[in-house]
N, CA, C and O atoms as a printed pandas DataFrame, in Angstrom:
     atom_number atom_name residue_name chain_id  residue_number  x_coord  y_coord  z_coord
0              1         N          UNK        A               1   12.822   28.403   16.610
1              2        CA          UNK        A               1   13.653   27.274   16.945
2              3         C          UNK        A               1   14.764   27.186   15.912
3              4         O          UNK        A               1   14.507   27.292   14.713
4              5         N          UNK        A               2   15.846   27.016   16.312
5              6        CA          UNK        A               2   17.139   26.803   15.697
6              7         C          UNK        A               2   17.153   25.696   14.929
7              8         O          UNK        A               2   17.449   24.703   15.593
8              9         N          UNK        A               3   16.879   25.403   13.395
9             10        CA          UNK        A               3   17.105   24.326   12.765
10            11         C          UNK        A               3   18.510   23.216   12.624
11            12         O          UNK        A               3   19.573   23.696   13.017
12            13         N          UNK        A               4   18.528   22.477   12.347
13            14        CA          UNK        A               4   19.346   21.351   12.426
14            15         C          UNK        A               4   20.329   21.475   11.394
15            16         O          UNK        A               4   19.949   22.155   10.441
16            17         N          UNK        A               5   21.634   20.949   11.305
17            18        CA          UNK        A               5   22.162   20.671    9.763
18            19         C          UNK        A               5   21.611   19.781    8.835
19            20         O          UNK        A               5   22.326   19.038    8.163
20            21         N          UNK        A               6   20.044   19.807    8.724
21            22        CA          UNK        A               6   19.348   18.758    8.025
22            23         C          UNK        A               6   19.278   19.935    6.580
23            24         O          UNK        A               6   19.598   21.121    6.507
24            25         N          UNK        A               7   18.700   18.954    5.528
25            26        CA          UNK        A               7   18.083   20.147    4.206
26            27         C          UNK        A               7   16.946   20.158    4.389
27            28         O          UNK        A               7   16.292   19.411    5.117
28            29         N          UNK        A               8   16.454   21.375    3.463
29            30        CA          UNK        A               8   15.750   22.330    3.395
30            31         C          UNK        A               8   14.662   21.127    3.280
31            32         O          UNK        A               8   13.912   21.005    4.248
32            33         N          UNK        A               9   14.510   20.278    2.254
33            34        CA          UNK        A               9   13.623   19.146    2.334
34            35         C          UNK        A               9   13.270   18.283    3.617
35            36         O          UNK        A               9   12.274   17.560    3.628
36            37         N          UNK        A              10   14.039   18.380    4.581
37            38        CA          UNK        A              10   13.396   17.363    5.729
38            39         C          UNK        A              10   12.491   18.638    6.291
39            40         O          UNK        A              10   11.340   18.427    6.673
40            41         N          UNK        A              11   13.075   20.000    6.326
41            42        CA          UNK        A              11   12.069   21.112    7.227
42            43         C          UNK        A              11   11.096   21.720    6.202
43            44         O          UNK        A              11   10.930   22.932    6.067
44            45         N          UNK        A              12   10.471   20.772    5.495
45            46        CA          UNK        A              12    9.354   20.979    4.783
46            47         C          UNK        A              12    7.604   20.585    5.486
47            48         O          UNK        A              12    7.324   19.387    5.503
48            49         N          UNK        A              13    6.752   21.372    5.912
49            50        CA          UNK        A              13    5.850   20.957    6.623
50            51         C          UNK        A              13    5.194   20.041    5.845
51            52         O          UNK        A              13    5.035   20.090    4.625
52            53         N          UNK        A              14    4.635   18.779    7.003
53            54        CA          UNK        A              14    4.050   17.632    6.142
54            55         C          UNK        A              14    2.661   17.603    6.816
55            56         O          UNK        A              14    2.574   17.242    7.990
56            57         N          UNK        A              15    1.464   18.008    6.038
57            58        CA          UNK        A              15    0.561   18.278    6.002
58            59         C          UNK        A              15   -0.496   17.666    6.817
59            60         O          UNK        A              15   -1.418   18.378    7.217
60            61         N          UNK        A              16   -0.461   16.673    7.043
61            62        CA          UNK        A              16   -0.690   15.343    8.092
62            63         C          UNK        A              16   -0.302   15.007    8.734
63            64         O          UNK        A              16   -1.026   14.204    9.321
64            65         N          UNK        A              17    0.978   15.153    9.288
65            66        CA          UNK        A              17    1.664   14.939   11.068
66            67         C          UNK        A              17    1.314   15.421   11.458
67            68         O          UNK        A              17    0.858   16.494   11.063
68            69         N          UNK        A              18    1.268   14.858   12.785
69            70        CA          UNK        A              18    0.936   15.116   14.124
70            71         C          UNK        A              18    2.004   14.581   15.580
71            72         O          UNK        A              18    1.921   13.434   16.021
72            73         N          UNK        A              19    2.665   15.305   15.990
73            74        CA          UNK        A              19    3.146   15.054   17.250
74            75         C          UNK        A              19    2.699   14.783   18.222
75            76         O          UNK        A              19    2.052   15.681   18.760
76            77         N          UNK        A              20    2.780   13.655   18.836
77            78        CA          UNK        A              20    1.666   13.675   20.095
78            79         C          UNK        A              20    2.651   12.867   21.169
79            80         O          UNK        A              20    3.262   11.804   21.274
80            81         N          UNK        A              21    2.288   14.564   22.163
81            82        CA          UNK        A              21    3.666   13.998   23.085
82            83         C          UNK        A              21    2.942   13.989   24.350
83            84         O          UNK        A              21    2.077   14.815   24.642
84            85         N          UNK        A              22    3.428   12.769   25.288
85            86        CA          UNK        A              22    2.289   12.530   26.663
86            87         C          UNK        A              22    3.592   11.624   27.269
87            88         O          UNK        A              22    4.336   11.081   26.453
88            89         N          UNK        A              23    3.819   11.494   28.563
89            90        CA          UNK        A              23    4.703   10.966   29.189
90            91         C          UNK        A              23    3.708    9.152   29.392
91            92         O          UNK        A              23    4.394    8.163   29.646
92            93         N          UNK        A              24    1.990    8.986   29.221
93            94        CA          UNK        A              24    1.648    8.190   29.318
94            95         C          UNK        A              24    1.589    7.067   27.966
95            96         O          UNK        A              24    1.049    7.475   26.938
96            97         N          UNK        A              25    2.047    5.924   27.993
97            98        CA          UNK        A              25    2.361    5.715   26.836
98            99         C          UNK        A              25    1.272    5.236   26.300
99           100         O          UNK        A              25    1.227    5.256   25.070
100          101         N          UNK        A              26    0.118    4.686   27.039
101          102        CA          UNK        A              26   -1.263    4.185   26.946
102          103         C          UNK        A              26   -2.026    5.480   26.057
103          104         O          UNK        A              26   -2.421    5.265   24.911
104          105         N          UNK        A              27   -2.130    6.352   26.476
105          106        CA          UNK        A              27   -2.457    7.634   26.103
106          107         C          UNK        A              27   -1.588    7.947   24.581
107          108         O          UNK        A              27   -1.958    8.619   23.619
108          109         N          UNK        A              28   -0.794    7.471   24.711
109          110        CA          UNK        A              28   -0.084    7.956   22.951
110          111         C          UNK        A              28   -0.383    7.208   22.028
111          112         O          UNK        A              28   -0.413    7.604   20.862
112          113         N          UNK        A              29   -0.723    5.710   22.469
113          114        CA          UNK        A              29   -1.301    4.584   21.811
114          115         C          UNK        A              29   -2.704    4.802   21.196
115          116         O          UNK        A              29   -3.110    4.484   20.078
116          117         N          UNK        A              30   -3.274    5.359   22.107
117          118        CA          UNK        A              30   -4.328    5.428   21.890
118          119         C          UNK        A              30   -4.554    6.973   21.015
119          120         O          UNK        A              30   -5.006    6.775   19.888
120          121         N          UNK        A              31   -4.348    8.244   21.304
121          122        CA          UNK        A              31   -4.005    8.798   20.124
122          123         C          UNK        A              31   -3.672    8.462   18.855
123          124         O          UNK        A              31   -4.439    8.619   17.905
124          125         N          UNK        A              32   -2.313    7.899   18.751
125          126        CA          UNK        A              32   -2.221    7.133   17.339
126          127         C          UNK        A              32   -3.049    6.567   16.549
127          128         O          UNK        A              32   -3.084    6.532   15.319
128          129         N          UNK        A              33   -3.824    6.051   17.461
129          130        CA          UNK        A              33   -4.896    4.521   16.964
130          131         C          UNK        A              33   -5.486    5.756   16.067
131          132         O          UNK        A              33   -4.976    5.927   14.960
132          133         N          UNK        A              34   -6.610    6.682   16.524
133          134        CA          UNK        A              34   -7.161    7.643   16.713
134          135         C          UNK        A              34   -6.654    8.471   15.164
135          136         O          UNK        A              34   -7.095    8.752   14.049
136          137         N          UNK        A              35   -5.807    8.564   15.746
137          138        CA          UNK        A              35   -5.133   10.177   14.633
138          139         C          UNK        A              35   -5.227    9.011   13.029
139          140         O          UNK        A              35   -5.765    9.208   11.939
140          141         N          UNK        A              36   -4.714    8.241   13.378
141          142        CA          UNK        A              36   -4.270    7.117   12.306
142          143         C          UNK        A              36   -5.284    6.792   11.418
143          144         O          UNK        A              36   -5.270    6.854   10.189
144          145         N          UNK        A              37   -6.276    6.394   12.262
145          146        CA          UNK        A              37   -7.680    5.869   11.065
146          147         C          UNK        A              37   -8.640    7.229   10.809
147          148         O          UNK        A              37   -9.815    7.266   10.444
148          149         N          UNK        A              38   -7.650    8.418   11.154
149          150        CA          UNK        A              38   -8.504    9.441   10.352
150          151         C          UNK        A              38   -7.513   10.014    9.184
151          152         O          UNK        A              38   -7.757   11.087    8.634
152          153         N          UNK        A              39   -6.794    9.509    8.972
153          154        CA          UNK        A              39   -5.880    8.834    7.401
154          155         C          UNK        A              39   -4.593   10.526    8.194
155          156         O          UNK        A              39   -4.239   11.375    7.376
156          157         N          UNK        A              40   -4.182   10.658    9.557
157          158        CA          UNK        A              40   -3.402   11.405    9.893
158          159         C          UNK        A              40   -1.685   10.630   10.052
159          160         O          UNK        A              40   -1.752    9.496   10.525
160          161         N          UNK        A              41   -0.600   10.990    9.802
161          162        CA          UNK        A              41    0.704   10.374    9.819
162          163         C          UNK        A              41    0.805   10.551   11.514
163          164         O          UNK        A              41    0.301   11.639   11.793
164          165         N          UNK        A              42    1.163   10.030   12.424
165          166        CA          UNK        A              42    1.522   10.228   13.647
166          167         C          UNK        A              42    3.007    9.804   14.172
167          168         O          UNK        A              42    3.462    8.661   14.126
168          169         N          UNK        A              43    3.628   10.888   14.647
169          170        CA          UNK        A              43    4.867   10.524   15.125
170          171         C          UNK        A              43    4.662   11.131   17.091
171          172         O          UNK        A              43    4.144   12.192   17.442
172          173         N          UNK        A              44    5.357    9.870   18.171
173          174        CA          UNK        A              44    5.401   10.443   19.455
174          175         C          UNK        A              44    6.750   10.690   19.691
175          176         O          UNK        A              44    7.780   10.596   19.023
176          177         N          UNK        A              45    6.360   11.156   21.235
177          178        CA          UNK        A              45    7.147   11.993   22.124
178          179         C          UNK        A              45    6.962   11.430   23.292
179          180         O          UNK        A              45    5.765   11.226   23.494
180          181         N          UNK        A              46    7.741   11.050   24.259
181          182        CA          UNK        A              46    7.131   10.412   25.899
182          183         C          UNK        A              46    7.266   11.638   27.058
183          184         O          UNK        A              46    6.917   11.677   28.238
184          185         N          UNK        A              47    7.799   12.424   26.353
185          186        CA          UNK        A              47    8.488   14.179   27.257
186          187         C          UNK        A              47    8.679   14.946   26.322
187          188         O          UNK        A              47    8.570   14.711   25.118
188          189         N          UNK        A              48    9.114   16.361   27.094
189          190        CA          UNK        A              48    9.020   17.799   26.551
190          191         C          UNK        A              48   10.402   17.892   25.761
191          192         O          UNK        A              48   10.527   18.670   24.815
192          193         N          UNK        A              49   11.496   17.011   26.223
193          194        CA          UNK        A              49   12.962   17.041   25.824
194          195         C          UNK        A              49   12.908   16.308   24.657
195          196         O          UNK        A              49   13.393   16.758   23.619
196          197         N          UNK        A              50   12.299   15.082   24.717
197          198        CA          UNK        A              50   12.299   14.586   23.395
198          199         C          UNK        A              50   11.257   15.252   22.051
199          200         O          UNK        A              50   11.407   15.050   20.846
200          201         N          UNK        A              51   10.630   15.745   22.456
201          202        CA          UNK        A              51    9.772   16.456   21.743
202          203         C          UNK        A              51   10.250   17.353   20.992
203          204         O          UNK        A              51    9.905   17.480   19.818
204          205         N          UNK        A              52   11.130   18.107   21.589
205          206        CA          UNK        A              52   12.018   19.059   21.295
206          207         C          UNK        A              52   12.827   18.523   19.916
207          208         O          UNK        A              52   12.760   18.854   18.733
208          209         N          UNK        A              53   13.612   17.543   20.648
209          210        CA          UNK        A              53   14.143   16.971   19.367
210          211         C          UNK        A              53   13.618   16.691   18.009
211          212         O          UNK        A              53   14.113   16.957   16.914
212          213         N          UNK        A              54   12.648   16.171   18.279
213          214        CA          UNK        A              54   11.728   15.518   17.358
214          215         C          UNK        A              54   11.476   16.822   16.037
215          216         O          UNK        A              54   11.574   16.782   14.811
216          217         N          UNK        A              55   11.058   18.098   17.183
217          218        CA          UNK        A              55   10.839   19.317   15.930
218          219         C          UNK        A              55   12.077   19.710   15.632
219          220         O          UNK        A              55   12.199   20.821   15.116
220          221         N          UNK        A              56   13.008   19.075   15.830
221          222        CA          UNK        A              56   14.440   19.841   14.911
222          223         C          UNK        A              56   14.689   19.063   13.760
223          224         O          UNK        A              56   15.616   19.316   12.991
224          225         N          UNK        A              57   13.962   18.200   13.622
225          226        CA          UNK        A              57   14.037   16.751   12.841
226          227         C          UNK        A              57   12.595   17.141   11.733
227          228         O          UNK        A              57   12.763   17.351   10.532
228          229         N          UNK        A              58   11.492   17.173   12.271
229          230        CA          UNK        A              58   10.369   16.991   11.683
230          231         C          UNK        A              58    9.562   18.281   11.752
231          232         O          UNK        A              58    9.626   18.729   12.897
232          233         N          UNK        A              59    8.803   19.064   10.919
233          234        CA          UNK        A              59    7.991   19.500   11.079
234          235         C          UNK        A              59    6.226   19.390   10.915
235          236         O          UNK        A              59    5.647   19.464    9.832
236          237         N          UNK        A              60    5.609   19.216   12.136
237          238        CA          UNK        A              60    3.986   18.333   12.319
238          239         C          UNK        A              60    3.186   19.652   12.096
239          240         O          UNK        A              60    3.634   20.731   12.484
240          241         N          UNK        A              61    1.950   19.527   11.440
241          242        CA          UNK        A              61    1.396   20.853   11.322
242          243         C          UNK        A              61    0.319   20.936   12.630
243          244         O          UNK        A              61   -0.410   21.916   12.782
244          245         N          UNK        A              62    0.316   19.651   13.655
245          246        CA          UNK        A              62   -0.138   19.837   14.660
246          247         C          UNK        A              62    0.196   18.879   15.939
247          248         O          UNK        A              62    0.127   17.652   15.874
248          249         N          UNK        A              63    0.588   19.643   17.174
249          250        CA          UNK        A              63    1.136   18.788   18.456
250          251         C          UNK        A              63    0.433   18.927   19.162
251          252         O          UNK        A              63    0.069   20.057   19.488
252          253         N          UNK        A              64   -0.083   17.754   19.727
253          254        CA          UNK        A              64   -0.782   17.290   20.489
254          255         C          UNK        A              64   -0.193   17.344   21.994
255          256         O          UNK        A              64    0.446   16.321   22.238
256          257         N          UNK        A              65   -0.221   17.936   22.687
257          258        CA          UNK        A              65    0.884   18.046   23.874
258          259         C          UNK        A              65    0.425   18.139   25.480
259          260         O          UNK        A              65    0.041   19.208   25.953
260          261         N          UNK        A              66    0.494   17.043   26.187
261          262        CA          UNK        A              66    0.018   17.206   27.298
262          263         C          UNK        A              66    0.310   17.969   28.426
263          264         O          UNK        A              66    1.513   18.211   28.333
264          265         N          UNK        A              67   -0.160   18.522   29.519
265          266        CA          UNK        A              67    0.726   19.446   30.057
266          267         C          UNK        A              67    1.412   19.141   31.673
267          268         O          UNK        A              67    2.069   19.968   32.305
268          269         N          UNK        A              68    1.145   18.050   32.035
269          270        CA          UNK        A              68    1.722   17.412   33.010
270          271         C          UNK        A              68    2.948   16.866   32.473
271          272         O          UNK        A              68    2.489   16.089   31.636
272          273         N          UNK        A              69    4.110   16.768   32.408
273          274        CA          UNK        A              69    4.717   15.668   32.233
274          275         C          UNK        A              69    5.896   15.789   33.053
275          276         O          UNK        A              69    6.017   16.923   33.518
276          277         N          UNK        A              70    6.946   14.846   33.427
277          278        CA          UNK        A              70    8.027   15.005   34.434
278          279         C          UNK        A              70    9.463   15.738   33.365
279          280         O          UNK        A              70    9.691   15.460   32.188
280          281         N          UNK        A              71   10.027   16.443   34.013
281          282        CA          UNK        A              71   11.219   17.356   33.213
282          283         C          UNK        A              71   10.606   18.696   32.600
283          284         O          UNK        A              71   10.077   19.437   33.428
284          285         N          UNK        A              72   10.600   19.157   31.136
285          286        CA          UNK        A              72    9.633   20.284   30.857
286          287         C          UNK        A              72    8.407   19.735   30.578
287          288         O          UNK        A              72    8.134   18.780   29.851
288          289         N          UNK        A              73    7.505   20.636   31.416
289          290        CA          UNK        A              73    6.259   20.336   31.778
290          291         C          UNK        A              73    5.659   21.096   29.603
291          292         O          UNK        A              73    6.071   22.017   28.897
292          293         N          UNK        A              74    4.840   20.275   29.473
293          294        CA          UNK        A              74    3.770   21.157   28.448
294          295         C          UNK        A              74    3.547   22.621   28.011
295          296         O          UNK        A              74    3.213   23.086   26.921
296          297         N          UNK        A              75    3.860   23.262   29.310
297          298        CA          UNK        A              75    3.166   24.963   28.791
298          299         C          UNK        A              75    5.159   25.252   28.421
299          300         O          UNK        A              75    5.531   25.920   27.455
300          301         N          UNK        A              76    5.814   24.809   29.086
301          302        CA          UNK        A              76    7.329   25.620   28.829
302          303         C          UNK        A              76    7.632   24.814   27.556
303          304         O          UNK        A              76    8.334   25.613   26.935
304          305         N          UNK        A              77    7.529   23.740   26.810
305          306        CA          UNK        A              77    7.422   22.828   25.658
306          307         C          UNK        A              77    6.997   24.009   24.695
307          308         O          UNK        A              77    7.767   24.652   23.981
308          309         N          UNK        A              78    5.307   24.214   24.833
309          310        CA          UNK        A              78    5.065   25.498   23.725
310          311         C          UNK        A              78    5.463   27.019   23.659
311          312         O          UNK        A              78    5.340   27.838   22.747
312          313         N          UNK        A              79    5.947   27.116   24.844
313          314        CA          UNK        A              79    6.926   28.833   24.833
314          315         C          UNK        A              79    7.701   28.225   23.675
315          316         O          UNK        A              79    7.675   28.716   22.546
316          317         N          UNK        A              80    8.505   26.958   24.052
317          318        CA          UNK        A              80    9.706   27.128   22.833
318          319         C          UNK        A              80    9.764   26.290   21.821
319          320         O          UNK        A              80   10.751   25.581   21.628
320          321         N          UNK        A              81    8.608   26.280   20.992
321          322        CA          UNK        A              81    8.198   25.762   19.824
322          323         C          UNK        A              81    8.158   27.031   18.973
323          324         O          UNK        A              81    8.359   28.112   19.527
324          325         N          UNK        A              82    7.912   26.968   17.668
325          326        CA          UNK        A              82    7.798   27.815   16.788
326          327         C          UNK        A              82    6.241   27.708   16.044
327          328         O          UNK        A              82    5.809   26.875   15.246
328          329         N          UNK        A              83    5.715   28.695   16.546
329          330        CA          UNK        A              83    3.943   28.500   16.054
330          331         C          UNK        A              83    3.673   29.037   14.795
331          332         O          UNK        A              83    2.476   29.168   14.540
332          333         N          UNK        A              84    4.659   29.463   13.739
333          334        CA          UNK        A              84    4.590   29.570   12.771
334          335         C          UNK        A              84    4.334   28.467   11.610
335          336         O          UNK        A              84    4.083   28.746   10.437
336          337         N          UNK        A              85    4.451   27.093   12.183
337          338        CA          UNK        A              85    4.784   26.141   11.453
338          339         C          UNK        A              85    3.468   24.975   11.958
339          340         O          UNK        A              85    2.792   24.257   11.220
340          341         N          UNK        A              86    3.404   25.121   13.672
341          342        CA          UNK        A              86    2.391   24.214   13.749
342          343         C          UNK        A              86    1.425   24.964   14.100
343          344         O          UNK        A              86    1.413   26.158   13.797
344          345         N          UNK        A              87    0.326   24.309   14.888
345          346        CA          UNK        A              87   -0.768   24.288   15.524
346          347         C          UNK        A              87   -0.353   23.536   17.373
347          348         O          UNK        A              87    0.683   22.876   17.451
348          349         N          UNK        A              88   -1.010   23.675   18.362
349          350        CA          UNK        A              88   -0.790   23.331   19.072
350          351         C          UNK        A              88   -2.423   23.194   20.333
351          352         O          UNK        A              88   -3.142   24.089   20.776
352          353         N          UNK        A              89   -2.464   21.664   20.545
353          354        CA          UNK        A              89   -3.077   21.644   21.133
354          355         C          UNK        A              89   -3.026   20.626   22.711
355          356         O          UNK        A              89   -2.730   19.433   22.762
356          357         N          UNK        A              90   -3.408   21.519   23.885
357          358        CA          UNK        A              90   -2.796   20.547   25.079
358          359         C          UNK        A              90   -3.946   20.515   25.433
359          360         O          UNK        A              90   -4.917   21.220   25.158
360          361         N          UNK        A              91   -3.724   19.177   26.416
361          362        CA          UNK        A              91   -4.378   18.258   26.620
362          363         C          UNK        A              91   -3.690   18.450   28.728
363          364         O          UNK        A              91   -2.730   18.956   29.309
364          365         N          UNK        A              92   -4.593   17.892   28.992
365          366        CA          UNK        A              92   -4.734   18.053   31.011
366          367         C          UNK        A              92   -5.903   16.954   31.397
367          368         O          UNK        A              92   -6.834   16.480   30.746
368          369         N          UNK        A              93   -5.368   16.735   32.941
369          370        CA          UNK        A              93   -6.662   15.528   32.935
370          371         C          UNK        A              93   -6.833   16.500   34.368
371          372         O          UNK        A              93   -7.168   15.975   35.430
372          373         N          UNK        A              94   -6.537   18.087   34.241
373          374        CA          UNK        A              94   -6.877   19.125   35.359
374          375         C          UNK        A              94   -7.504   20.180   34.744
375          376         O          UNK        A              94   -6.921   20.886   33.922
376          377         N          UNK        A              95   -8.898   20.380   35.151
377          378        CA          UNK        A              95   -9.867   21.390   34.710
378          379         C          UNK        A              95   -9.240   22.474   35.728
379          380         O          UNK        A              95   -9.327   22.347   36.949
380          381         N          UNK        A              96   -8.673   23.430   35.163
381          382        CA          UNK        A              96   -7.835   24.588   35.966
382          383         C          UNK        A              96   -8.025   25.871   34.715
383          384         O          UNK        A              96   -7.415   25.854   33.647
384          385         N          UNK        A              97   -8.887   26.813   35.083
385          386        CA          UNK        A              97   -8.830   28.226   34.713
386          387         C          UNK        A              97   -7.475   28.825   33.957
387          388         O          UNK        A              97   -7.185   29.386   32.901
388          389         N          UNK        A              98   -6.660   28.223   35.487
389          390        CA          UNK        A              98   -5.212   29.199   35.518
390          391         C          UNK        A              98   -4.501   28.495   34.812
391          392         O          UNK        A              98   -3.981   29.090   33.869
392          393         N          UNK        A              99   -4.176   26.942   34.961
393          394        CA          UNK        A              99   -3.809   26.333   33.329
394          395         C          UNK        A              99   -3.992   26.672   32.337
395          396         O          UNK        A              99   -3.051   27.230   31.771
396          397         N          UNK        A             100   -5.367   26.506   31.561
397          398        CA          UNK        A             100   -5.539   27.219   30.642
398          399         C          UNK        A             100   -4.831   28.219   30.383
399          400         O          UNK        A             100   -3.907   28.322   29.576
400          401         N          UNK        A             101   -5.280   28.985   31.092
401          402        CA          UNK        A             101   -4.823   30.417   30.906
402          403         C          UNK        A             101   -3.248   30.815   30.566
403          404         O          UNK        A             101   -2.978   31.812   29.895
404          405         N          UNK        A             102   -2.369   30.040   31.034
405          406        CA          UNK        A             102   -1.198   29.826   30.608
406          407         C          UNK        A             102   -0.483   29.328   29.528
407          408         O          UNK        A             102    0.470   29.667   28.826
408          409         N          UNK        A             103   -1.627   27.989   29.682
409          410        CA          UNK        A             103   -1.455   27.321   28.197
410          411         C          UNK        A             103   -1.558   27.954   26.789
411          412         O          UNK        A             103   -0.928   27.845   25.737
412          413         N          UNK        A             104   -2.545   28.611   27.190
413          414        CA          UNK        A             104   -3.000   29.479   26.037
414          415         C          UNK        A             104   -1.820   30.669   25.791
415          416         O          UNK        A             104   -1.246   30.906   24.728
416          417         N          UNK        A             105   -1.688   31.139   26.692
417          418        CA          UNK        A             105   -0.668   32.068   26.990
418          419         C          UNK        A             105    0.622   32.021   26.364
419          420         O          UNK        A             105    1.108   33.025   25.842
420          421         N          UNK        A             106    1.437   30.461   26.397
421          422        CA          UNK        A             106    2.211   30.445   25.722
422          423         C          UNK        A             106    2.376   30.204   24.364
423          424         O          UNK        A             106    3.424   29.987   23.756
424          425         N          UNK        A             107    0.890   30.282   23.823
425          426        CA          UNK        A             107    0.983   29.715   22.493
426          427         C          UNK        A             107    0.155   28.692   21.938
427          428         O          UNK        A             107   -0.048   28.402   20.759
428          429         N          UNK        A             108   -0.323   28.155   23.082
429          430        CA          UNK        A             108   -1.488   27.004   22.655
430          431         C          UNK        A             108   -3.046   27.568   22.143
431          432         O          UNK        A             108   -3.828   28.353   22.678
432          433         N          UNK        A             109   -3.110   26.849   20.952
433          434        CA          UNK        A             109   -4.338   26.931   19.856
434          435         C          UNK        A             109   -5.890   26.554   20.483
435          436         O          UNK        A             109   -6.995   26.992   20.162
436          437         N          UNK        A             110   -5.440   25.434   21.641
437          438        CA          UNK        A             110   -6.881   25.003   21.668
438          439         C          UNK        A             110   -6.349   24.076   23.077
439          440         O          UNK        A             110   -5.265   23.495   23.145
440          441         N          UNK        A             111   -7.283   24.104   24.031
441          442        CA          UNK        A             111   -7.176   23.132   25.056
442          443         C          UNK        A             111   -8.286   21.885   25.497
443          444         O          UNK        A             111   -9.499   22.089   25.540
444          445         N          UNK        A             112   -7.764   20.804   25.758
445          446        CA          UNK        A             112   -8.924   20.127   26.033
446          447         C          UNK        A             112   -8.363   19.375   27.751
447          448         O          UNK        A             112   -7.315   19.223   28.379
448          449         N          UNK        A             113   -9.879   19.077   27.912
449          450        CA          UNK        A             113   -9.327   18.518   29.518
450          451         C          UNK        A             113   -9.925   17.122   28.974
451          452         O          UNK        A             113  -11.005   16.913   28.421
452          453         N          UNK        A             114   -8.535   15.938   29.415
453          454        CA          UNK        A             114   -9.289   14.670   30.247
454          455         C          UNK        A             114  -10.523   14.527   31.250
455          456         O          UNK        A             114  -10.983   15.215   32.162
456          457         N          UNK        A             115  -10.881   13.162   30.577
457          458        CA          UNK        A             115  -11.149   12.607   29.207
458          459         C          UNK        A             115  -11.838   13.180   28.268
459          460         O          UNK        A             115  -12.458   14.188   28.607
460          461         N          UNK        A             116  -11.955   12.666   26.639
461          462        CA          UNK        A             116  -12.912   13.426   25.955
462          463         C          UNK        A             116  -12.315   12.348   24.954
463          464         O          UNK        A             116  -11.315   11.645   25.097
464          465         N          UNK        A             117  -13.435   12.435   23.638
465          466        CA          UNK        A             117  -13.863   11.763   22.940
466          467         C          UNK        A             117  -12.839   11.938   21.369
467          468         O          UNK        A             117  -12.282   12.993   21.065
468          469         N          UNK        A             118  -12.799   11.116   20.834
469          470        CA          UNK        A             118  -11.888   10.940   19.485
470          471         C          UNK        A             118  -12.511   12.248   19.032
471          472         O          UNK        A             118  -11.858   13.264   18.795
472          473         N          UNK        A             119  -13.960   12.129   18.922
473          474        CA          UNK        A             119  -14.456   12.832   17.881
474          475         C          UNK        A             119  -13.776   14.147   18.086
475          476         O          UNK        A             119  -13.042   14.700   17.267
476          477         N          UNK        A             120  -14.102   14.581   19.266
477          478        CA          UNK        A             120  -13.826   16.185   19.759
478          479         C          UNK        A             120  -12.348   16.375   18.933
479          480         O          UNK        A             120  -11.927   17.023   17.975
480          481         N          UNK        A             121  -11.722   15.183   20.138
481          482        CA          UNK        A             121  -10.155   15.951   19.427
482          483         C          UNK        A             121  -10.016   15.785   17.610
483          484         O          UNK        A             121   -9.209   16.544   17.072
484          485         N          UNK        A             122  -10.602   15.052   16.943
485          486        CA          UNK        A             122  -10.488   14.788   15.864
486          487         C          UNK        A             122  -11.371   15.879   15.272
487          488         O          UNK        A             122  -10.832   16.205   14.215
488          489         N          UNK        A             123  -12.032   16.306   15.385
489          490        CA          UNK        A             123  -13.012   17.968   15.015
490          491         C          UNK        A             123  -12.030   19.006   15.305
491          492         O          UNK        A             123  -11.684   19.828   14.456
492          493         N          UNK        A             124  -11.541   18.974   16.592
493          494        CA          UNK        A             124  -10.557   20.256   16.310
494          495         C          UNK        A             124   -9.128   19.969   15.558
495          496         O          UNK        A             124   -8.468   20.822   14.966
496          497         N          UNK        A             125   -8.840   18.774   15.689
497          498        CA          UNK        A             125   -7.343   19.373   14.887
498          499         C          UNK        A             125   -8.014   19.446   13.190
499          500         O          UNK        A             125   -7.410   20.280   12.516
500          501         N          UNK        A             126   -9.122   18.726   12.447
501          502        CA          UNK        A             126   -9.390   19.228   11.036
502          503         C          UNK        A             126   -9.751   21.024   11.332
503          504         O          UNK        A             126   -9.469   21.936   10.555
504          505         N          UNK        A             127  -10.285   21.124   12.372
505          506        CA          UNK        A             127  -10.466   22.737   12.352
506          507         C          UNK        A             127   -9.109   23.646   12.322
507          508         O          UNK        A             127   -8.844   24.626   11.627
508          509         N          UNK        A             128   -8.315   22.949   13.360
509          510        CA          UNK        A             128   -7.035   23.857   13.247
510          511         C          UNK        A             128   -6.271   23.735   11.934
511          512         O          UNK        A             128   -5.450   24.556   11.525
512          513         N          UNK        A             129   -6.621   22.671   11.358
513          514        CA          UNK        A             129   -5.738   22.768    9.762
514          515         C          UNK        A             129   -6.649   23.185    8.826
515          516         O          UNK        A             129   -6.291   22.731    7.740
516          517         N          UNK        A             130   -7.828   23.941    8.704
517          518        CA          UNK        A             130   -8.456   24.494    7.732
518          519         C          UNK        A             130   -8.015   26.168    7.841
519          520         O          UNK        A             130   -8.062   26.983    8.763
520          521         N          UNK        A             131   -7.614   26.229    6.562
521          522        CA          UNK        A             131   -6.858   28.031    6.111
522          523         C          UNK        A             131   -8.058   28.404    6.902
523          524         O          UNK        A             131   -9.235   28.071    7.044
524          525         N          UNK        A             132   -7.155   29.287    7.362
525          526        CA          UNK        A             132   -7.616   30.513    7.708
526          527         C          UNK        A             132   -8.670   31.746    6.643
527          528         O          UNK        A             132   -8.304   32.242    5.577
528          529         N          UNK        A             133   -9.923   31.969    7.309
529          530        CA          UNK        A             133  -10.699   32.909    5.841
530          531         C          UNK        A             133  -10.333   34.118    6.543
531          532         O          UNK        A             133  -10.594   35.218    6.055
């Protein structure tokens, strides 16, 4: 992704963001709540366009990204992210093989289907931010 005329200091990864982008706003609320009292910084997204923006601005070491949404849908969102920097995990309230399979495809770390529990998602994103052995 093409960085911004910002400095080198705003495109510094911040160790505890999290992007969490969902066109439902109930659903981002409730993430937040979530991400928040597990001492995580949370910044949203309501779409794939604003999202976009958001990473020219910020870098989250993990996005939370749903894959329905109206305009760019979720899986075309993580084609054009840069996975060098985050983690990426989408979210569907459609148990689909071939989703997945795409999702993953473009880059996504980990998928979960609607509904599911704080804990889960809160187990995998500490998993996705533990180094690599």
């Amino acid at each position: 992704m093409k960085r911004s005329g910002k400095s080198d200091a705003a495109a510094q990864p911040r160790p505890r963001l999290v992007l969490v982008v969902d066109d439902d706003e109930m659903i981002r609320r409730l993430l937040r709540i979530v991400l928040e009292a597990d001492e995580f910084e949370v910044v949203e997204a309501p779409d794939g366009d604003a999202a976009l923006a958001v990473l020219e601005d910020l870098m989250p070491t993990v996005i939370v990204l749903d894959v329905m949404m109206p305009g760019l849908d979720g899986v075309e969102v993580c084609r054009r992210i840069d996975h060098r920097s985050a983690k990426v995990v989408m979210l569907t309230a459609r148990d689909d093989p071939e989703l997945e399979r795409a999702a993953l495809g473009a880059g996504a770390d980990a998928f979960l289907t609607k509904p599911f529990s704080a804990v889960e998602l809160l187990d995998l994103v500490e998993r996705l931010l533990e180094p690599a052995r």
